[in-house]
C-alpha positions as CSV (number, residue, x, y, z in Angstrom):
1,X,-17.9,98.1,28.0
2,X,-18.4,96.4,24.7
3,X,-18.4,98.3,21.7
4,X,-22.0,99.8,20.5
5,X,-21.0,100.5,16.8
6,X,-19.7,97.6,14.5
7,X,-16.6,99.1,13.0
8,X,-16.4,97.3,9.9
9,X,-20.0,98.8,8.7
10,X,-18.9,102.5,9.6
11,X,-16.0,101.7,7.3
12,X,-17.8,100.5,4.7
13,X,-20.3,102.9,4.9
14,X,-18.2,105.9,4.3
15,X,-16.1,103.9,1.7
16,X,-19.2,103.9,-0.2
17,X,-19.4,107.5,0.1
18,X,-16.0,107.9,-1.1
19,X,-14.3,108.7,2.4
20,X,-12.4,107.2,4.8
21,X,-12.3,107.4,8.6
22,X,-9.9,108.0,11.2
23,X,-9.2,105.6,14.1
24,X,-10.2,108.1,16.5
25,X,-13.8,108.4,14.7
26,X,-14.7,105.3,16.1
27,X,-14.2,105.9,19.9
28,X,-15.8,109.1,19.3
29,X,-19.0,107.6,17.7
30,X,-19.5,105.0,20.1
31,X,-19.4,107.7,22.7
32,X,-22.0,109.7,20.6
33,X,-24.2,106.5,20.5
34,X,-23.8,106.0,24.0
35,X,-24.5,109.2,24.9
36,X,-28.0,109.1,22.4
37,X,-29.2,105.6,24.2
38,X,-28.7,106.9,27.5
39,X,-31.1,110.4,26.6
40,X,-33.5,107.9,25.3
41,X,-33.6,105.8,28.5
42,X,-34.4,108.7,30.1
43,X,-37.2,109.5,28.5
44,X,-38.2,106.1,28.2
45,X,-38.1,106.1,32.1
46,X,-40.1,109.5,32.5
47,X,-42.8,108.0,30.3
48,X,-42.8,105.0,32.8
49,X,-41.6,102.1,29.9
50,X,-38.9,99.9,30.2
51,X,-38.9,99.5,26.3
52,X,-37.0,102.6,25.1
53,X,-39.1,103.4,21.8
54,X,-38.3,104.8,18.5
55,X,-40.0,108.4,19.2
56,X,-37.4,108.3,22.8
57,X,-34.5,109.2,20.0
C-alpha cells in the first residue's frame, strides 16, 4: 500500500518546531492515519454516503 503521509512535510513540520523525528515515526503515523480513514469510512458507510465527510473524523 502506498504511503498516506508525505514524509518530507512531517519532517519539515517538526523541524519548524525545533524537533526531529525518528524513522520509525513515520511507519507509525501512517498506520495512525490509516487507522483514522478507515473509522471514518465507517461512519461514512453507517450514515449511508460514499463521500467520507469532515464531521466522519
Amino acid at each position: 500500500m502506498a504511503s498516506l503521509i508525505v514524509k518530507s512535510a512531517v519532517a519539515e513540520f517538526l523541524k519548524k518546531k525545533g524537533m526531529r523525528c525518528s524513522t520509525e515515526l513515520y511507519a507509525a503515523l501512517d498506520k495512525a492515519v490509516a487507522a483514522k480513514l478507515d473509522r471514518a469510512l465507517e461512519r461514512a458507510k453507517k450514515n449511508k454516503r460514499s463521500t467520507v465527510m469532515e464531521q466522519d473524523l
